[in-house]
PALORO-846063 format. One record per atom (N, C-alpha, C, CB): x, y, z; residue in three letters. Coordinates in steps of 0.1 Angstrom, whole numbers, padded with zeros to 4 digits, always signed. Glycine has a CB too. Layout:
<milos>
XYZala
...
</milos>
This chain:
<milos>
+0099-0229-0088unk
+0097-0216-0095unk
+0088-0217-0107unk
+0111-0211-0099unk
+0087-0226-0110unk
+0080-0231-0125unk
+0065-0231-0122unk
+0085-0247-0131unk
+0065-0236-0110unk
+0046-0236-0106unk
+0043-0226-0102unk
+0038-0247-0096unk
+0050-0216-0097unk
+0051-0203-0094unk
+0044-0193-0108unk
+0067-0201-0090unk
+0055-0195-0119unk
+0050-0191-0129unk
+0038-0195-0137unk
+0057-0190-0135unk
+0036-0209-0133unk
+0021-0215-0140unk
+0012-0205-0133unk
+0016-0233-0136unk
+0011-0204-0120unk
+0003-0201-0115unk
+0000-0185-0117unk
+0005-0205-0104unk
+0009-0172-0117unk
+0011-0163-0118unk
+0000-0162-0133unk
+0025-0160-0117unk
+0009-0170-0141unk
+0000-0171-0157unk
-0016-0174-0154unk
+0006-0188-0168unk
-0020-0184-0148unk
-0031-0185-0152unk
-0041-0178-0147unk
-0033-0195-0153unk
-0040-0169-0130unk
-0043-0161-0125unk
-0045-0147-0126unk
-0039-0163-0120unk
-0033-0144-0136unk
-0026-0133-0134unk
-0026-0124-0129unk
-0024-0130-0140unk
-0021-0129-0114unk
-0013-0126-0100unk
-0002-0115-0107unk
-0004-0142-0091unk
+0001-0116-0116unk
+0015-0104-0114unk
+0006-0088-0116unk
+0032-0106-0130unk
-0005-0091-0125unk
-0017-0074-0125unk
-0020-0075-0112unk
-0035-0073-0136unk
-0026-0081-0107unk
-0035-0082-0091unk
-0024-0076-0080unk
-0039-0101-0084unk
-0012-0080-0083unk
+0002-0072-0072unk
+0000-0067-0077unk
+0016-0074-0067unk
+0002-0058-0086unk
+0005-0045-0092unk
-0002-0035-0085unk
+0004-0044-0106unk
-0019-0039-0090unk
-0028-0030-0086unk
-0033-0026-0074unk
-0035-0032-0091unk
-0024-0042-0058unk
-0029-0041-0048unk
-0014-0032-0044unk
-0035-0056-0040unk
-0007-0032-0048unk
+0012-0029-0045unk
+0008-0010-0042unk
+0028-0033-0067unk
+0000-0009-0055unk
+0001+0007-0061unk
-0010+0013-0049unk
-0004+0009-0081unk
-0020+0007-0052unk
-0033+0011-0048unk
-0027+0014-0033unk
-0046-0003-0049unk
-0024+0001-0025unk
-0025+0001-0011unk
-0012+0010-0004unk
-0026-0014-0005unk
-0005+0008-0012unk
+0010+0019-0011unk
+0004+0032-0010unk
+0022+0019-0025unk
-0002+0035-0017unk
-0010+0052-0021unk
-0018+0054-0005unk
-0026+0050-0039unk
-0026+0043-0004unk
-0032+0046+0011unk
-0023+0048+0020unk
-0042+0034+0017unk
-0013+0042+0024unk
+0000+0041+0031unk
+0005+0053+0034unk
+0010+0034+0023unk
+0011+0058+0021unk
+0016+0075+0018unk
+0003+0081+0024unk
+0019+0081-0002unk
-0008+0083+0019unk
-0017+0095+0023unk
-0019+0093+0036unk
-0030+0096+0016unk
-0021+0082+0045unk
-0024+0080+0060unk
-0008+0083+0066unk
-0031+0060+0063unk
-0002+0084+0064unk
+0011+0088+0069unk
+0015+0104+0069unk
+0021+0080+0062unk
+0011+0108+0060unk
+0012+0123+0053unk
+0001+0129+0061unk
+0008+0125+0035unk
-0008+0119+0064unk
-0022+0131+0072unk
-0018+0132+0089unk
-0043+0123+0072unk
-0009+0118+0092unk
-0003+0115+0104unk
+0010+0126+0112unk
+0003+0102+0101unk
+0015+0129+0100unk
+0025+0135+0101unk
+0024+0152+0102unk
+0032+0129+0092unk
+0017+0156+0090unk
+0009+0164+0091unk
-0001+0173+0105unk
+0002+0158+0082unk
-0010+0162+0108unk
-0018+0164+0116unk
-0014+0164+0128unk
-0026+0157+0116unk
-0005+0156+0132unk
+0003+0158+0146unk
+0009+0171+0146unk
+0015+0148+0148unk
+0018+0173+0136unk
+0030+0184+0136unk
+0016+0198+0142unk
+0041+0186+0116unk
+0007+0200+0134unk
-0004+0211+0132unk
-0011+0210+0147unk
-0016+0208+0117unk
-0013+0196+0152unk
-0016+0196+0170unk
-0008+0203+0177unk
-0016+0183+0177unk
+0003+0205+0171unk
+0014+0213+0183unk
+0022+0199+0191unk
+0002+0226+0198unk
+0020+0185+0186unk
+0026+0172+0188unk
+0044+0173+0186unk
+0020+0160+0176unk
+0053+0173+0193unk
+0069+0178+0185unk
+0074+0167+0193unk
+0078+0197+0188unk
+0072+0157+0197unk
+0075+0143+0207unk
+0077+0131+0192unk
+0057+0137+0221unk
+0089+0127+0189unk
+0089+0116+0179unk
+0081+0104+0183unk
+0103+0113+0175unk
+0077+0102+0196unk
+0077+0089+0203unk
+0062+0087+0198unk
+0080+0088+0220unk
+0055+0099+0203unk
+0041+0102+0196unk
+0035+0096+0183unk
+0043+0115+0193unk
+0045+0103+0171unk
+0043+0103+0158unk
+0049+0087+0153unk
+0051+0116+0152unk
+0055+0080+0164unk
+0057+0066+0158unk
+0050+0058+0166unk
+0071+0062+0157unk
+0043+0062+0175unk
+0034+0055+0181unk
+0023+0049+0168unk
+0028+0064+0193unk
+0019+0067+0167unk
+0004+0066+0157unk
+0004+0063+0147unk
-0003+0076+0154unk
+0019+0064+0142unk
+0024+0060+0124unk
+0023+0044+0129unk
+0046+0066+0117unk
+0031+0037+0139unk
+0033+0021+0139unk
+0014+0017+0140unk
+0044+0015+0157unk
+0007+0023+0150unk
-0007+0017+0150unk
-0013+0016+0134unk
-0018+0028+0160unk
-0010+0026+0127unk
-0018+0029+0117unk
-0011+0018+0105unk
-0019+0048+0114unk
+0001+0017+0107unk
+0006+0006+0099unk
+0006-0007+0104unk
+0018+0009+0096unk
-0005-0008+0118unk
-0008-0024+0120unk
-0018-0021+0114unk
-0009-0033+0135unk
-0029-0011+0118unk
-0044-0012+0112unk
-0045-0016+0099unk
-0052+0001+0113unk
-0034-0004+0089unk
-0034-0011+0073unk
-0031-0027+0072unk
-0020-0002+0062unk
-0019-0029+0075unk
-0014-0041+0071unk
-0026-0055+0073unk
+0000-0043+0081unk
-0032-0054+0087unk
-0044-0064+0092unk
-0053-0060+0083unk
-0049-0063+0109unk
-0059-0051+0074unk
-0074-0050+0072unk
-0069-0053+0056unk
-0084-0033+0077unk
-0054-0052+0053unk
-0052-0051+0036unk
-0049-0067+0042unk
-0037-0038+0025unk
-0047-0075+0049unk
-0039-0090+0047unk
-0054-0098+0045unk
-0028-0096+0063unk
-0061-0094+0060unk
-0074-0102+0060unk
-0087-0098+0050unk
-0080-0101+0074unk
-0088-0085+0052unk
-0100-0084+0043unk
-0095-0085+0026unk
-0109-0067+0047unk
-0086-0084+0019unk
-0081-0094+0002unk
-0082-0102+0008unk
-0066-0094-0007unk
-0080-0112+0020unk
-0081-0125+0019unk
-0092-0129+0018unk
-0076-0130+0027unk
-0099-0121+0024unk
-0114-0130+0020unk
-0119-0125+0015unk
-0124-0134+0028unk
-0119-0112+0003unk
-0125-0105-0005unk
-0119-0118-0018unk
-0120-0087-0006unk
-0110-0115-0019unk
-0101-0123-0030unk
-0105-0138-0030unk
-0083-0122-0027unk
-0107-0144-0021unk
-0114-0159-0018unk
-0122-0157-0026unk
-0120-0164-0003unk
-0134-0153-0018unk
-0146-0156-0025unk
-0147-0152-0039unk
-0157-0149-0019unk
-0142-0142-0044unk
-0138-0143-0060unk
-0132-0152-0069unk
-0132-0136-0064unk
-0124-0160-0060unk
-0115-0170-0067unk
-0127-0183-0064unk
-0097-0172-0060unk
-0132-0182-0057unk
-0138-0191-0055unk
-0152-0193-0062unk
-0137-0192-0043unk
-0159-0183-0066unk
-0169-0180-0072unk
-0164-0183-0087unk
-0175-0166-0068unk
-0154-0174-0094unk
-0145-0181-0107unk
-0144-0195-0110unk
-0131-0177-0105unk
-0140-0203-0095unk
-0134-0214-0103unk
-0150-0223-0099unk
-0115-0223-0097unk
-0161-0220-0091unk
-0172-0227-0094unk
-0177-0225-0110unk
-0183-0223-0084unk
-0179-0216-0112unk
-0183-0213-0125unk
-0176-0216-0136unk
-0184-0201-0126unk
-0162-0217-0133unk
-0157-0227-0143unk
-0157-0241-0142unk
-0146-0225-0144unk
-0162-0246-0135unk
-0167-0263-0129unk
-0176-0263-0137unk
-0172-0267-0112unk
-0190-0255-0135unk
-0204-0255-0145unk
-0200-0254-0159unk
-0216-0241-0142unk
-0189-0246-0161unk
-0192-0246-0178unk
-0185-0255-0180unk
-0188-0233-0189unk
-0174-0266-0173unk
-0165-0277-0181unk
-0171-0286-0175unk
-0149-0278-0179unk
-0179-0288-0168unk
-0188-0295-0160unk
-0182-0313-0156unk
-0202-0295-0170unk
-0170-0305-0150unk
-0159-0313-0140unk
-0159-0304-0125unk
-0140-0312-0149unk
-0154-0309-0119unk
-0148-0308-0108unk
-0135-0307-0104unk
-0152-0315-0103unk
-0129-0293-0101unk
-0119-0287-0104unk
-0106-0288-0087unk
-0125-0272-0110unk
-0119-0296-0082unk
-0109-0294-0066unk
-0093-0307-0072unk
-0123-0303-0044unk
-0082-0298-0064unk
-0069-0304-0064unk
-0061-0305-0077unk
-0070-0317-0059unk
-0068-0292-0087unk
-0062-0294-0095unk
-0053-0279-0098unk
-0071-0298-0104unk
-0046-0276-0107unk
-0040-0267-0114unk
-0047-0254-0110unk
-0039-0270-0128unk
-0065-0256-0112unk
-0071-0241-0113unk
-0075-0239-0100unk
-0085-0238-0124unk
-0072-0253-0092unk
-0080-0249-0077unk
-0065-0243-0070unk
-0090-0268-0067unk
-0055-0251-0073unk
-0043-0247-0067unk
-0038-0230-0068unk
-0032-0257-0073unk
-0040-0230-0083unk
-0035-0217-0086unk
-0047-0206-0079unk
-0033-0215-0102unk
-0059-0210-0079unk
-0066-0197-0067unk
-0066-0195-0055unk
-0077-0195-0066unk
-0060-0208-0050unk
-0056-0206-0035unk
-0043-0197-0039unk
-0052-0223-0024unk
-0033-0197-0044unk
-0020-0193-0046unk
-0022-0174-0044unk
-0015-0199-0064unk
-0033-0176-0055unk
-0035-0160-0057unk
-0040-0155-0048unk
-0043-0156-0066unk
-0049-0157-0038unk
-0055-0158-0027unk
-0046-0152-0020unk
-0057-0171-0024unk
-0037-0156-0013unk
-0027-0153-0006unk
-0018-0146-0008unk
-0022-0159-0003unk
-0013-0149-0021unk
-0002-0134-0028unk
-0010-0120-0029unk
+0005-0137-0047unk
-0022-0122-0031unk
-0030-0109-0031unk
-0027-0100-0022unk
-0045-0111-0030unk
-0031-0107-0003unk
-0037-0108+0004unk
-0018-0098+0013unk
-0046-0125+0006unk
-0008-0109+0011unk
+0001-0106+0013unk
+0008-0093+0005unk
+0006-0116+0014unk
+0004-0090-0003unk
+0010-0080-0011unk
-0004-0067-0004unk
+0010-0087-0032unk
-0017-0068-0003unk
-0023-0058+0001unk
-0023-0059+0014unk
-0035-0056-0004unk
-0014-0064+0026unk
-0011-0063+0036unk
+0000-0054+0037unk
-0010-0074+0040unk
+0012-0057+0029unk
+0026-0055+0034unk
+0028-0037+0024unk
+0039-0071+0027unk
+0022-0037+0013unk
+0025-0027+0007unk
+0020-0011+0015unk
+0020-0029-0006unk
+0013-0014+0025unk
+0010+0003+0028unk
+0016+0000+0042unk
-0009+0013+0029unk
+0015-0009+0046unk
+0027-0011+0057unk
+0044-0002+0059unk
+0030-0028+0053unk
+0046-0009+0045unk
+0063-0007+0041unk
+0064+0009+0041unk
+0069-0013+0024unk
+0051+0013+0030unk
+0056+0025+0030unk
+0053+0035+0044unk
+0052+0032+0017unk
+0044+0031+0051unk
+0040+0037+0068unk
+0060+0040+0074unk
+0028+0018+0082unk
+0061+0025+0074unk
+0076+0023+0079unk
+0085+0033+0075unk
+0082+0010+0074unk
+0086+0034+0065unk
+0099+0044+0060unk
+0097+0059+0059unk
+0104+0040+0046unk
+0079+0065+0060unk
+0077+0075+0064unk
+0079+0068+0083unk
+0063+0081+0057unk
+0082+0065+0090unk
+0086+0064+0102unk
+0097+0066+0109unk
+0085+0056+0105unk
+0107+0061+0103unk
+0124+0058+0103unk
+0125+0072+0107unk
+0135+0054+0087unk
+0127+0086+0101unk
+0133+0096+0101unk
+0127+0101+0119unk
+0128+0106+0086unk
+0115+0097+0123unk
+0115+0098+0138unk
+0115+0090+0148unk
+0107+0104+0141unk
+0120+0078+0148unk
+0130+0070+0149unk
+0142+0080+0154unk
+0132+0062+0135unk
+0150+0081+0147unk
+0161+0088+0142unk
+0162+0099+0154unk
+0158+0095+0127unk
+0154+0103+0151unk
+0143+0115+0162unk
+0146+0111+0174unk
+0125+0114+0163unk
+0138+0104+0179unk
+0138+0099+0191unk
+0156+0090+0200unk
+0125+0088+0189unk
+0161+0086+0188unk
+0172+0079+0190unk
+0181+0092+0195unk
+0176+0070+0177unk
+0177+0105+0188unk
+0191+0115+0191unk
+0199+0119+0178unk
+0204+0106+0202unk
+0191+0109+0168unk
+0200+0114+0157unk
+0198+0124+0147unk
+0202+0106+0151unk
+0186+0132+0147unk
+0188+0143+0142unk
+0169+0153+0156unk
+0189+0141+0118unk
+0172+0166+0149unk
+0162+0170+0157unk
+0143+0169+0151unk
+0168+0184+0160unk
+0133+0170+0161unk
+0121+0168+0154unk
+0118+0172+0143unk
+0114+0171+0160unk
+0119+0185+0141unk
+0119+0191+0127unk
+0122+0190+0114unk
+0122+0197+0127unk
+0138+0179+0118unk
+0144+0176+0104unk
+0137+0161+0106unk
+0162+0177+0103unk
+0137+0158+0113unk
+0128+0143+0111unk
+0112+0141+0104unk
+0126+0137+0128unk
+0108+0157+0106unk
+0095+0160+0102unk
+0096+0161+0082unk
+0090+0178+0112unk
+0106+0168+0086unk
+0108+0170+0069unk
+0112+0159+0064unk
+0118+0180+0064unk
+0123+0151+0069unk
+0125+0140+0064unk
+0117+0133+0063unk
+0133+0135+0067unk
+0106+0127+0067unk
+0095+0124+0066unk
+0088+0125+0054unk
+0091+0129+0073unk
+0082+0140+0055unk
+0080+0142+0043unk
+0085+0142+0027unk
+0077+0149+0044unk
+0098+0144+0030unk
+0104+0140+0016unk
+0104+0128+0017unk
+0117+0144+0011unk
+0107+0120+0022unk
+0099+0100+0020unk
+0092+0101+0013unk
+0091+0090+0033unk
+0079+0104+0018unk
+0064+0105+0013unk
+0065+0107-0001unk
+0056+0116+0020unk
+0069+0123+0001unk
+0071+0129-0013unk
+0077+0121-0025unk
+0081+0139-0011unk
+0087+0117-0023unk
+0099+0107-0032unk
+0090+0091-0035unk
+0117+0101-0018unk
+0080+0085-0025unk
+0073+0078-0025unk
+0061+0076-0032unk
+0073+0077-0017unk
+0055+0085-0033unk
+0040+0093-0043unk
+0044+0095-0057unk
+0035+0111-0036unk
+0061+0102-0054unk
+0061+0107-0072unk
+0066+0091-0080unk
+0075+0124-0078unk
+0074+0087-0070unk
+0077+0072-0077unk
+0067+0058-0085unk
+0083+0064-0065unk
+0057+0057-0072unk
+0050+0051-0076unk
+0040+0059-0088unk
+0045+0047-0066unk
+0037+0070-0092unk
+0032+0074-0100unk
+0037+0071-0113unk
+0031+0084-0097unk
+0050+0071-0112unk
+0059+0072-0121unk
+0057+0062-0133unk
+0071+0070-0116unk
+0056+0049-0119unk
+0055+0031-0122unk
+0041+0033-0127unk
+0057+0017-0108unk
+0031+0040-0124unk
+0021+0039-0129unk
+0016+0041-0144unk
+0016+0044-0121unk
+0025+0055-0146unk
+0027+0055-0162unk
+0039+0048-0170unk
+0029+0067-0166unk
+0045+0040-0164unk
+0055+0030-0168unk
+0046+0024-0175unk
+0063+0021-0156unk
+0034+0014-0167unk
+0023+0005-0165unk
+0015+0010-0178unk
+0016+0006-0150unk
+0012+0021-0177unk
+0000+0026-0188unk
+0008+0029-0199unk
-0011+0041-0185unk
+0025+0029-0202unk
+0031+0035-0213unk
+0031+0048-0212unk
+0027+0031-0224unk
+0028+0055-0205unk
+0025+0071-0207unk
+0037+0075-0200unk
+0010+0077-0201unk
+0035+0092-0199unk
+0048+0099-0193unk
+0051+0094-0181unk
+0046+0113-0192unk
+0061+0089-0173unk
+0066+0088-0165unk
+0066+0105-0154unk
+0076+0082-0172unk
+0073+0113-0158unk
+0075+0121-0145unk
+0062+0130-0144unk
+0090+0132-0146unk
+0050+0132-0153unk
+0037+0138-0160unk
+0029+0127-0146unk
+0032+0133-0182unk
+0027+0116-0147unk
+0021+0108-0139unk
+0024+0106-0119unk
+0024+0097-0148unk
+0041+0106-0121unk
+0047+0109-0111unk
+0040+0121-0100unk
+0059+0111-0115unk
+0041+0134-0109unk
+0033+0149-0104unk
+0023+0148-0103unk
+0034+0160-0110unk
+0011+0142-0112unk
-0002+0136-0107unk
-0004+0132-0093unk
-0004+0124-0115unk
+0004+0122-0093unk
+0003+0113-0077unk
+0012+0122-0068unk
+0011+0094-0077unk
+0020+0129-0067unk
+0024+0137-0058unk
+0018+0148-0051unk
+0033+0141-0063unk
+0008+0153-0063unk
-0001+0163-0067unk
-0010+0159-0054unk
-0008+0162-0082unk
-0020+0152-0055unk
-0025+0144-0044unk
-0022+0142-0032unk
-0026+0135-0046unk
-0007+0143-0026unk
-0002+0143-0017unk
-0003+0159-0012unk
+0010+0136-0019unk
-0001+0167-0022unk
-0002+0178-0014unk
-0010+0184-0010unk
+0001+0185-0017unk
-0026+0184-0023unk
-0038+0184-0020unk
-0040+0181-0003unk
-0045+0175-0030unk
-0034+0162-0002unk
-0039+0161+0012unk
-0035+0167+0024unk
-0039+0152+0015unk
-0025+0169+0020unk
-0016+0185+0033unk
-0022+0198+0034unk
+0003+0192+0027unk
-0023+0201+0019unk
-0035+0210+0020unk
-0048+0214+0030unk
-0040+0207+0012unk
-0053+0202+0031unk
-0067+0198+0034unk
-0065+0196+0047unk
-0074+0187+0027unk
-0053+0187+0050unk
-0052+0190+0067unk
-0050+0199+0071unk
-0044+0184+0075unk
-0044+0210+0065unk
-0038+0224+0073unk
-0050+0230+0069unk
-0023+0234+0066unk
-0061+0231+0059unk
-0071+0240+0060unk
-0079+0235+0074unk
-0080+0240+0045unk
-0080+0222+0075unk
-0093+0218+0086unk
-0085+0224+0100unk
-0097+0195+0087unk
-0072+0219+0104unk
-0067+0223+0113unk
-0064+0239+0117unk
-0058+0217+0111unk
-0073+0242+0113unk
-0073+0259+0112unk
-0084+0266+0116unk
-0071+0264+0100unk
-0096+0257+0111unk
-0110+0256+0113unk
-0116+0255+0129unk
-0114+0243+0106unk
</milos>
């Protein structure tokens, strides 16, 4: 746990989750909200449907947020710690700074994988639910959306946690955005 925290420190991996946690969560909610949305507005009322396209879209996030930070985040860490080799003008492989950017590397990578994933998932459950018999499409639809909803204003929340600023002011910001994008699907779907 201790090299854990060295590493976090000298990286600082705990901003980099934050900002891949928030960031990619946010894509998560909005690609789910347009999913859910967009089906319901196709005249789609089949839960099997809407967890088909919700589960694809939460492999597509999870694979492009795991691999592409992984090798976005590489080559940064790896461009960093050359450049810190030239100015200490050592050679840094197997050490503390080489270890800790492989470290970050991967916590990046795994954290912008799993975070729009999770939240895909739990906008999913409620049609699930659906399909299982346990409640009907509609309430699964809504339930759904209050996920989302509850999901958007939360993270916003943490976001002005993060900046010190209003909490529930920041929350409705990011919620705000969620509706905009419901908006925008129901205007196009009309078109």
């Amino acid at each position: 746990m201790g090299q854990f925290r060295n590493y976090v420190k000298i990286t600082g991996a705990d901003e980099i989750g934050r900002r891949y946690f928030i960031k990619n969560g946010f894509d998560g909610a909005l690609t789910m909200l347009g999913i859910v949305v967009g089906t319901f507005l196709a005249g789609v009322h089949e839960p099997k449907i809407v967890i088909g396209a919700g589960i694809g879209a939460t492999l597509a996030m999870g694979m492009s947020g795991l691999f592409g930070t992984y090798l976005t985040e590489r080559a940064e860490r790896t461009r960093y710690v050359k450049k810190l080799e030239r100015a200490m003008v050592t050679n840094l492989d197997e050490t503390v700074w080489d270890e800790a950017s492989t470290f970050v590397t991967f916590w990046a990578a795994i954290i912008d994988g799993l975070s729009p994933a999770l939240v895909a998932v739990l906008a999913v459950i409620p049609f699930i639910a659906s399909d299982l018999g346990m409640m009907d499409f509609f309430t699964s639809l809504v339930a759904s959306l209050v996920i989302l909803s509850i999901t958007l204003f939360l993270m916003g929340s943490y976001i002005g946690k993060i900046a010190g600023e209003n909490l529930p002011i920041n929350g409705l910001k990011m919620l705000s955005v969620g509706v905009l994008t419901a908006i925008i699907v129901i205007l196009l779907s009309v078109v």
